[in-house]
Residue, then its C-alpha position, 0 to 999 in steps of 0.5 A: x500500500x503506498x502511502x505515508x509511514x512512520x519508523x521509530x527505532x530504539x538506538x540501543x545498538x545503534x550498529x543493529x538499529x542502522x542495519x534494520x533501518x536500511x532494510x526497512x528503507x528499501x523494503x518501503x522504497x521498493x514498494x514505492x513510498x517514499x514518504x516515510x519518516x524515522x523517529x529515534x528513541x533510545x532502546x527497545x523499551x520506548x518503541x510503544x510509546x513511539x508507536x503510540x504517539x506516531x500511530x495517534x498523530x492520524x499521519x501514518x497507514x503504519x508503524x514499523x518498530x525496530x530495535x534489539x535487545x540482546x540477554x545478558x545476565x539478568x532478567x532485565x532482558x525477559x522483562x524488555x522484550x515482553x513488555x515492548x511486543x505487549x506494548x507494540x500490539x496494544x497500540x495497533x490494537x488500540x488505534x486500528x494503525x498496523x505497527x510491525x514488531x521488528x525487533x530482534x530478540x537474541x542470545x549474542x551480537x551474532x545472531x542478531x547481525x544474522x537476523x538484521x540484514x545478514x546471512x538468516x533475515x532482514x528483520x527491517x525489511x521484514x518489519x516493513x513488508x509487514x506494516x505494508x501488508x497490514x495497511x492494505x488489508x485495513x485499506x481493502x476491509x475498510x473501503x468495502 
């Protein structure tokens, strides 16, 4: 679906958050929108909020969420990556705006390069393709 969307990446890994935003880019531009607009927020934890406010601002068909989180020693990790995927689906829930959750939920640094625009997936681009899709089936129920 063309059209204007919203990207809000949490800055965290800031090496993975440049990767996800270049696959995410491609993936909207390939696809012929080229209105698209990036908001930064520090990590994974903000990118509800983000989305929220992007989402309520009535300017976006969509909301691509990307970022990493990657376990270390404690539980810190398990308490941000459920409550972000809790967070992002609440405001797509709440706002009827399609956000995609593209963030990476790994072990080590190189699962996650893997996973964003490396050997395994292009989570970025997949965010993308997905909050694309999202628009269009809202387009399509809401049209009919």
């Amino acid at each position: 679906m063309s059209g204007r969307y919203a990207i809000a990446v949490g800055r965290f890994y800031e090496e993975l958050a440049e990767r996800l935003l270049t696959g995410a880019r491609a993936a909207f531009e390939q696809a012929g929108n080229v209105d698209v607009e990036v908001f930064d927020v520090p990590g994974a934890f903000e990118l509800p909020l983000a989305a929220s406010y992007a989402a309520r601002s009535g300017r976006f068909a969509g909301v691509a969420c990307l970022g990493a989180v990657i376990r270390g020693e404690t539980d810190h990790y398990d308490f941000v990556c459920a409550e972000t995927a809790a967070g992002v689906m609440r405001v797509q829930l709440d706002t009827g705006v399609p956000c995609a959750f593209g963030v990476l939920t790994c072990e080590t640094m190189e699962q996650a390069l893997a996973r964003a625009g490396g050997d395994k997936r292009d989570q970025g681009r997949h965010a993308a393709e997905v909050v694309m899709r999202m628009a269009a089936l809202r387009a399509e129920l809401s049209s009919g």
